[in-house]
LOZADO-403558 format. One line per field, with one value per residue (C-alpha): residue in one letter; x, y, z; residue number from 1. Coordinates in Angstrom, 3 decimals. Example, Ala and Ser with C-alpha at 12.3 -4.5 7.8 and 13.67 -1.06 7.14 Angstrom:
r <- [A, S]
c1 <- [12.300, 13.670]
c2 <- [-4.500, -1.060]
c3 <- [7.800, 7.140]
k <- [1, 2]
% end
This chain:
r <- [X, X, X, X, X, X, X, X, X, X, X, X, X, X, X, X, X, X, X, X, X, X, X, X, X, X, X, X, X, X, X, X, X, X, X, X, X, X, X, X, X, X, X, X, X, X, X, X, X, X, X, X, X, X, X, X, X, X, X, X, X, X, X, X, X, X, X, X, X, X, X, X, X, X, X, X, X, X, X, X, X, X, X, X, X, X, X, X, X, X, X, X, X, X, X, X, X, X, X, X, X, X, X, X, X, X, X, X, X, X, X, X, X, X, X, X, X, X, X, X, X, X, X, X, X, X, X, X, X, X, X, X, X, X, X, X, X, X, X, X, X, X, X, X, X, X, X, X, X, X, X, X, X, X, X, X, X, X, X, X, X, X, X, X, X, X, X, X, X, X, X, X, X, X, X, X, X, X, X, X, X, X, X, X, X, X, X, X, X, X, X, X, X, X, X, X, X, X, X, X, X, X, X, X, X, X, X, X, X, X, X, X, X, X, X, X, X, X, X, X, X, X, X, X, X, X, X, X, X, X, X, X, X, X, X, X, X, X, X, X, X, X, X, X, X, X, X, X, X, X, X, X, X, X, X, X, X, X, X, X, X, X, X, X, X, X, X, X, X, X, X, X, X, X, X, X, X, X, X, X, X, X, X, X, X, X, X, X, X, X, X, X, X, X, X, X, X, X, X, X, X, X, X, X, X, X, X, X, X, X, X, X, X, X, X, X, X, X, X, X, X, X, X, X, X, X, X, X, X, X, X, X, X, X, X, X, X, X, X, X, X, X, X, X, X, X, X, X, X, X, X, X, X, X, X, X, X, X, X, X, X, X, X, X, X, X, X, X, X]
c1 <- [49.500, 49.681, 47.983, 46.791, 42.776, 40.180, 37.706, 34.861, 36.138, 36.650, 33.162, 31.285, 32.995, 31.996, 28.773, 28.845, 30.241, 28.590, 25.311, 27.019, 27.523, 25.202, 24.372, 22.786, 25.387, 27.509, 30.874, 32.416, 35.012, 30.971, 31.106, 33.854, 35.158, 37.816, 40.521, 43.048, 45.950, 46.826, 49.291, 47.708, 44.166, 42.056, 39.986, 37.246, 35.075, 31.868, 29.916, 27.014, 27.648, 24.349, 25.704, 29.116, 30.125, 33.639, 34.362, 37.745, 39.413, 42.240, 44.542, 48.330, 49.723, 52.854, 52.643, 50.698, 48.547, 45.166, 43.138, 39.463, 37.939, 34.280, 32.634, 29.506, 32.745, 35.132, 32.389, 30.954, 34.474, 35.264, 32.283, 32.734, 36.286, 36.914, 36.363, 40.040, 43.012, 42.613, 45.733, 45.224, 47.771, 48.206, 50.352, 51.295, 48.653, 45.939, 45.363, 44.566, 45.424, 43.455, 44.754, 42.936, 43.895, 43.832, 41.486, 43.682, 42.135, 43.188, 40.867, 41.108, 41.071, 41.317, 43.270, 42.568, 42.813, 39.955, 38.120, 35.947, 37.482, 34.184, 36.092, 35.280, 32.145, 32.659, 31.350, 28.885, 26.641, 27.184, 24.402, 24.833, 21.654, 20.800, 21.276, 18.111, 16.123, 17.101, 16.514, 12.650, 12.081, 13.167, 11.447, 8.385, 7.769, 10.483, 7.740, 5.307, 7.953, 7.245, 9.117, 8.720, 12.246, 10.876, 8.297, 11.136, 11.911, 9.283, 11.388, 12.672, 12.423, 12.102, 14.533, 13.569, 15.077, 14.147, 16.293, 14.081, 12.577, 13.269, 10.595, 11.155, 8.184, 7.645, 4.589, 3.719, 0.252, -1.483, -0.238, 1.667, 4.082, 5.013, 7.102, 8.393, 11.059, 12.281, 15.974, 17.896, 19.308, 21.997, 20.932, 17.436, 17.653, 15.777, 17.158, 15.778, 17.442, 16.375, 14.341, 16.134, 19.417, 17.959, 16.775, 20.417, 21.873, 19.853, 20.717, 24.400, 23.901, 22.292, 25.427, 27.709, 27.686, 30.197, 28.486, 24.838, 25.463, 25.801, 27.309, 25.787, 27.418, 26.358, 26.767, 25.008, 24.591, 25.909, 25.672, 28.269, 27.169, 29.792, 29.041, 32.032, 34.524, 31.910, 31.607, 28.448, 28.532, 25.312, 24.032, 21.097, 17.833, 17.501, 14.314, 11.307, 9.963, 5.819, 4.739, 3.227, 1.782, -0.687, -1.681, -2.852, -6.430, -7.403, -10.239, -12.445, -16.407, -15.724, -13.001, -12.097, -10.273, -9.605, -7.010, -4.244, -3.637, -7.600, -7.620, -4.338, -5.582, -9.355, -7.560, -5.133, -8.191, -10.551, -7.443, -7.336, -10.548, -9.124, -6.264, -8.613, -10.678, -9.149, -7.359, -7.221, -10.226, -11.763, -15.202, -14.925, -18.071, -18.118, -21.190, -21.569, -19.142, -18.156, -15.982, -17.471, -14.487, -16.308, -14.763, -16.106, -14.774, -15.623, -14.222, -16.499, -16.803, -16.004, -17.046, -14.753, -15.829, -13.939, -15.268, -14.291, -14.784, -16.268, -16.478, -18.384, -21.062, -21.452, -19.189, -18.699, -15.217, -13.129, -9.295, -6.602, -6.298, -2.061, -1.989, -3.567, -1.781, 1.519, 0.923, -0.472, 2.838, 5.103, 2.653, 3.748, 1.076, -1.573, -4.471, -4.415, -7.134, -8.647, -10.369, -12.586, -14.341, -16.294, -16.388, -13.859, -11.476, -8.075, -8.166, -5.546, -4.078, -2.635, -1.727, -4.493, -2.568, -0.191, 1.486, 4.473, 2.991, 0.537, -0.347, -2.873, -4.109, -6.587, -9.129, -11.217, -14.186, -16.803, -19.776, -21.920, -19.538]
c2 <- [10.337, 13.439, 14.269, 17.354, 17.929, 20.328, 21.193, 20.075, 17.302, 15.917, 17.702, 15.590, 12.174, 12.734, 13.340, 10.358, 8.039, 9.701, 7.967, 4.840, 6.235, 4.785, 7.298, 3.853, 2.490, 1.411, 1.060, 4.301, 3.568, 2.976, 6.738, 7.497, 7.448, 5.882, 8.132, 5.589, 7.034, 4.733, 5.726, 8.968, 8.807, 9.113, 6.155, 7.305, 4.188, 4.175, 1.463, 0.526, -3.175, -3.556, -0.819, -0.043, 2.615, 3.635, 6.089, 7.192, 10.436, 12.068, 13.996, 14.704, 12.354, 13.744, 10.590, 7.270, 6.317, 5.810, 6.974, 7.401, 10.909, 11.459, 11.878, 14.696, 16.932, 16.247, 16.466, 19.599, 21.097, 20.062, 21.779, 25.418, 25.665, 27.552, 26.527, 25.468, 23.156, 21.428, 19.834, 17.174, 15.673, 12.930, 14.071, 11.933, 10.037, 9.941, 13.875, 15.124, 18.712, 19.972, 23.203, 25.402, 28.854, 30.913, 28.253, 25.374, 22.895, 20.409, 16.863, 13.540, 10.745, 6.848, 4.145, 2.644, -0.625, -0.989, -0.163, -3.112, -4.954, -4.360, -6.814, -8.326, -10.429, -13.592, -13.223, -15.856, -13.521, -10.041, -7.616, -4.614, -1.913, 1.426, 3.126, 5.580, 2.118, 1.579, 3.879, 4.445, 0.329, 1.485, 4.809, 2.835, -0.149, 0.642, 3.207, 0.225, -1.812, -1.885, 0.320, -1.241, -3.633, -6.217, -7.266, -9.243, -9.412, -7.281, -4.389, -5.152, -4.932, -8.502, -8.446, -11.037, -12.004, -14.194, -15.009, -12.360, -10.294, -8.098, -7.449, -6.017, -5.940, -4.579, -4.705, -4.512, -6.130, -2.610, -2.570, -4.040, -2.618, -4.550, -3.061, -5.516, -4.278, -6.157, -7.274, -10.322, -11.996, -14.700, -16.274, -16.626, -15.063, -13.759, -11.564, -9.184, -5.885, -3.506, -0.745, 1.928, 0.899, 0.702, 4.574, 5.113, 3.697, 5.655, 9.127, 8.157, 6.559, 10.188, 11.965, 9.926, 11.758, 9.375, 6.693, 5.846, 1.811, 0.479, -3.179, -5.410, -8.211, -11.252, -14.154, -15.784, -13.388, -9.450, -7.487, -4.786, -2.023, -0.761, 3.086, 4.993, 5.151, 4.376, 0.594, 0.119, -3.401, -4.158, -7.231, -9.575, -9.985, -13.551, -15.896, -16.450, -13.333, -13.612, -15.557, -11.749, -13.779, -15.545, -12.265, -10.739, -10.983, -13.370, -11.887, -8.195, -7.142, -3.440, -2.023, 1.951, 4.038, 6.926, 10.330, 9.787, 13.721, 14.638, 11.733, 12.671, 16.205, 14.960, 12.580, 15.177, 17.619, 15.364, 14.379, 17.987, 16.922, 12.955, 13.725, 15.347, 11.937, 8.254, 6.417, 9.168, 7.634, 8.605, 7.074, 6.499, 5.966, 4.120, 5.123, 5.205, 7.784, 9.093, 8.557, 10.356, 10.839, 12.149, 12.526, 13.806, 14.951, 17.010, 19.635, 19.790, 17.394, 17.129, 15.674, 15.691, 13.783, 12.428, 12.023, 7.742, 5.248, 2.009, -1.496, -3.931, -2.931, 0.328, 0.039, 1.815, 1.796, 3.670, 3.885, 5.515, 8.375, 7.992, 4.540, 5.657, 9.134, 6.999, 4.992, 7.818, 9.885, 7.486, 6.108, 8.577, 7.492, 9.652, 6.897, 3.931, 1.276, 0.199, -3.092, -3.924, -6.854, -5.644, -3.253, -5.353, -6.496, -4.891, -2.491, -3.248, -0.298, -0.735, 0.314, 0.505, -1.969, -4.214, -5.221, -2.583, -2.184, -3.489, -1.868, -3.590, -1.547, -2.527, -0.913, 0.536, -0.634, 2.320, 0.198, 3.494, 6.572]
c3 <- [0.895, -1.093, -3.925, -5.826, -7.911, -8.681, -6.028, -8.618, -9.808, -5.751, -4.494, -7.594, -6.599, -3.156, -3.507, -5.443, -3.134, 0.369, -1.413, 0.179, 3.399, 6.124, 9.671, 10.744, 12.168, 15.218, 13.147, 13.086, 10.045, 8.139, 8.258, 6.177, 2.478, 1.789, -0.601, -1.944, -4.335, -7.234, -10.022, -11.502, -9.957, -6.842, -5.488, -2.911, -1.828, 0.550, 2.229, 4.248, 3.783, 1.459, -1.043, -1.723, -4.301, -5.526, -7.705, -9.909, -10.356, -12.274, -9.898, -9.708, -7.219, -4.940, -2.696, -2.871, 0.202, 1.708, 4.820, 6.088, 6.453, 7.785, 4.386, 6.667, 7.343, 4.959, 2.025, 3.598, 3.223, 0.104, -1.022, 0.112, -0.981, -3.923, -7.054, -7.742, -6.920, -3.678, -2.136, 0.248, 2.799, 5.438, 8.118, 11.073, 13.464, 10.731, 10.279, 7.084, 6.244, 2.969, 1.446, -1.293, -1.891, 1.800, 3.461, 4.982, 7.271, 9.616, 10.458, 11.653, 9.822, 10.504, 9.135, 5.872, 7.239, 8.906, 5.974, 4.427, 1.678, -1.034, -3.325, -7.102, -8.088, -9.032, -13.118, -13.549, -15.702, -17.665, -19.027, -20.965, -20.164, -22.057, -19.069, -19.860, -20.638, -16.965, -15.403, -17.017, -15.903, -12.585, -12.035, -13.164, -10.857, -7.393, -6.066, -5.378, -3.480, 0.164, 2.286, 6.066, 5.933, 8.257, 5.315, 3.490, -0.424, -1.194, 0.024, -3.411, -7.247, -9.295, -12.438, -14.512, -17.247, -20.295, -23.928, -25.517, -22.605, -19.378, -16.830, -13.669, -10.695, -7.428, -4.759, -1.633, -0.629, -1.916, -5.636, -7.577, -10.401, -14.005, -16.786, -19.782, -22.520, -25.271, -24.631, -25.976, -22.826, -23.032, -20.030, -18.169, -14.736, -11.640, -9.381, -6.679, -5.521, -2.817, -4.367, -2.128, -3.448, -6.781, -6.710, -5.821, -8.798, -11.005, -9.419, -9.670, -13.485, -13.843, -13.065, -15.303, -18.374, -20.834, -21.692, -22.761, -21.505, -17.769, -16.967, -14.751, -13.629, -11.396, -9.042, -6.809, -3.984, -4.969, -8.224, -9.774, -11.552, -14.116, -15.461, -16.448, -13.604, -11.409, -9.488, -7.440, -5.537, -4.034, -2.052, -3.748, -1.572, -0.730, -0.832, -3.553, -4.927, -5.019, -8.147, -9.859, -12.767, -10.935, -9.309, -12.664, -13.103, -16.279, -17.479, -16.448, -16.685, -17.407, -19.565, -19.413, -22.473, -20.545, -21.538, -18.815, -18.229, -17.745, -15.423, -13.086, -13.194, -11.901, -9.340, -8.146, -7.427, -5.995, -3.669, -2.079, 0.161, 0.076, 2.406, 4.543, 5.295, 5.718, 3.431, 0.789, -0.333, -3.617, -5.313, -8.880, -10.764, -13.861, -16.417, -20.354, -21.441, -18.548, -15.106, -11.886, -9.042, -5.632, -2.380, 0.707, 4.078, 7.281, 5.074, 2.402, -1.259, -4.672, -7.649, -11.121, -14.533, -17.045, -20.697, -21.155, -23.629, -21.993, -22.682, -20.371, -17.096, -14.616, -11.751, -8.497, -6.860, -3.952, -3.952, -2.051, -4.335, -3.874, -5.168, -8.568, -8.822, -8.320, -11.268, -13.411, -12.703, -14.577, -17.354, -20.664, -22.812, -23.674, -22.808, -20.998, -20.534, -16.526, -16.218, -13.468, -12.120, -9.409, -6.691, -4.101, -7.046, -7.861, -11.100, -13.741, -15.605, -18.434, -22.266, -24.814, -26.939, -25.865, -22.966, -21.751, -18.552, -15.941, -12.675, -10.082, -7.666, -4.820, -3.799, -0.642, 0.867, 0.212, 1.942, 3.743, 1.810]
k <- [1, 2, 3, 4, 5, 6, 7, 8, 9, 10, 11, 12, 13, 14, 15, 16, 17, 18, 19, 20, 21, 22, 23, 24, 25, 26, 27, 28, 29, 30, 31, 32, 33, 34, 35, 36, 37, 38, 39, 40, 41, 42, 43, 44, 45, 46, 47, 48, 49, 50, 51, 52, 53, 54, 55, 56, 57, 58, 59, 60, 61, 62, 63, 64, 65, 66, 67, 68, 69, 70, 71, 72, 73, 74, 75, 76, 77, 78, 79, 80, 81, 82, 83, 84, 85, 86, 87, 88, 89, 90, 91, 92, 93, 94, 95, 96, 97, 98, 99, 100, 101, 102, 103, 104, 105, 106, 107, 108, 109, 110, 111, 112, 113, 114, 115, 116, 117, 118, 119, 120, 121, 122, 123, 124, 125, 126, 127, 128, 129, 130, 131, 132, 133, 134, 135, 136, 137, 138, 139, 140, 141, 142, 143, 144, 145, 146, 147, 148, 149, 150, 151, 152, 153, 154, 155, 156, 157, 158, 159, 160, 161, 162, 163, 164, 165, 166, 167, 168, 169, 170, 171, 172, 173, 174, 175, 176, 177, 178, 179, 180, 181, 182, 183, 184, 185, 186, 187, 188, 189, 190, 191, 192, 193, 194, 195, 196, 197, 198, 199, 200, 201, 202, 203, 204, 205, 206, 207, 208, 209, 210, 211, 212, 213, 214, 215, 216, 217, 218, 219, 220, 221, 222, 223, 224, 225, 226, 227, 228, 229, 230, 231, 232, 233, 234, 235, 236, 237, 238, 239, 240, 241, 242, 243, 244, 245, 246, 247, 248, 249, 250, 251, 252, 253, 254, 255, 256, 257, 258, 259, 260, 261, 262, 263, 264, 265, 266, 267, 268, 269, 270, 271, 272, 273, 274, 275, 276, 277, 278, 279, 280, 281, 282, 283, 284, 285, 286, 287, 288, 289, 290, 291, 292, 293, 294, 295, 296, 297, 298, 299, 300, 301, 302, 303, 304, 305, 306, 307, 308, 309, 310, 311, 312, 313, 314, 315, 316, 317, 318, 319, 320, 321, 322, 323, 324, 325, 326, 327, 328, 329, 330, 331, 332, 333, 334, 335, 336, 337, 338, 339, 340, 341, 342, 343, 344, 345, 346, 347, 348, 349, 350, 351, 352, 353, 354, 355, 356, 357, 358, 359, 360, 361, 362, 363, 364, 365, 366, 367, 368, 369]
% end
């Protein structure tokens, strides 16, 4: 193999690909990328089993070929050369010598054969996404997944689609994430994909700059995504997601109308002394026309209020002051609306009008605060 790029071109693809690349592992050859010459481009390929990624660049090929370098060295490299033509060469027993300019270098590689085959999926379903749409839906419910991997699917994000609809939701026993777009579906379909892998996806979606639509295509058990020259094969969680509709509270005693910035910036304050106690805990106090947020430590207290618009009775509450701040971060509407039941029911954020987005969040005991 012999074959001849720019440095920028190669370090982008990389870093790319390396997204792939698992350091929790026992199988060496899991390590590497895989660079695979095929007629006029470059095929580098990563995998960690779960996700694999492989990516497509232009170069001049001298000689067709393939090998494994350690994408931590080899990517490091690649990096601080100059930024111009890098020539790369397999030489005999695996070694790899990469030349650019006055730096040449000489490393190990391992046959390609060894690599894993990450293959085609069978096409039993095809969606088209606005990849900004996606991302948003994403960025908006994966930071409530759970991250501890022994707790199962809900490790996960719920895709679910309907003929006219696409809702994706995550939890994990503490909150609990919806976000619904209108999208015309030709098939109805759930599926559930690790919200780690998900986050991926988006970062490398970010970096492809061609096209404003991403593919996703599905069987039974893995998922492509198509962006550009960009494949990402990823496996499907398996088992029954948590039925989230019957979560959702039918019917609330207090309802809140509330500016979102005044109330991220009171939260975000009152959390200073939170972090300080347990549980991040903050008090919020629900009167006519205005919120109260306390929170007290060792360390001293606060108290923030928030001019509100409410519906229904007085209410006291406590919440870990992260679980609120996380949904307030992605919300961009100017107000949203917080329904209450009592003081040991979840809260349900959501839009003034309609139904975009729901968040539950469940709160603290504040018995003797």
């Amino acid at each position: 193999m012999k074959f001849t790029c720019s440095q920028q071109s190669l370090s982008k693809a990389l870093n790319t690909v390396s997204k792939a690349v698992t350091t929790r592992t026992t199988i060496p050859i899991l390590k590497g990328i895989l660079l695979e010459t095929e007629g006029s481009q470059l095929k580098l390929a990563a995998s960690d089993l779960d996700l694999s990624i492989e990516k497509r660049i232009d170069v001049e090929v001298q000689e067709e070929g393939s090998l494994v370098v350690s994408s931590r060295l080899f990517s490091d490299i690649i990096r601080k050369l100059p930024g111009a033509d890098v020539e790369i060469e397999e030489m005999e027993n695996n070694t790899v010598i990469i030349r650019c300019l006055a730096s040449e270098f000489t490393i190990v590689g391992q046959p390609a054969d060894e690599f894993p085959n990450i293959g085609d999926v069978g096409e039993d379903q095809r969606l088209l996404f606005n990849k900004e749409l996606f991302k948003d839906m994403v960025k908006k419910t994966s930071f409530a997944a759970s991250i501890d991997e022994s707790k199962g699917i809900i490790v996960g994000v719920l895709i679910d689609m309907t003929a006219d609809g696409l809702t994706m939701v995550a939890l994990d026993g503490f909150r609990m994430a919806i976000t619904r777009e209108a999208v015309k579906n030709e098939e109805e379909k759930k599926i559930v994909i690790s919200a780690r892998i998900l986050n991926e996806i988006c970062k490398i979606i970010s970096d492809s700059d061609e096209s404003d639509d991403i593919s996703l295509i599905l069987d039974e058990k893995r998922a492509v995504v198509l962006a550009d020259q960009t494949k990402i094969v990823l496996r499907l969680l398996e088992g029954e997601f948590i039925k989230y509709r019957d979560i959702l509270p039918k019917e609330h005693r207090t309802r809140v109308t509330v500016g979102k910035s005044d109330l991220l910036s009171s939260i975000e304050r009152a959390s200073l002394l939170a972090k300080e106690g347990k549980n991040n805990l903050i008090k919020i106090s629900v009167g006519d026309g205005t919120l109260t947020i306390t929170s007290r430590s060792e360390e001293g207290n606060v108290k923030e209020e928030v001019a509100i618009v409410r519906d229904g009775e007085d209410l006291e509450i406590g919440f870990n002051s992260k679980y609120v701040l996380d949904v307030l971060k992605v919300v961009s509407d100017d107000e949203v609306a917080m329904e209450f039941n009592n003081s040991v029911s979840p809260c349900l954020v959501k839009p003034v009008e309609g139904d975009a987005y729901e968040y539950l969040i469940l709160p603290v005991r504040i018995s003797g605060n």
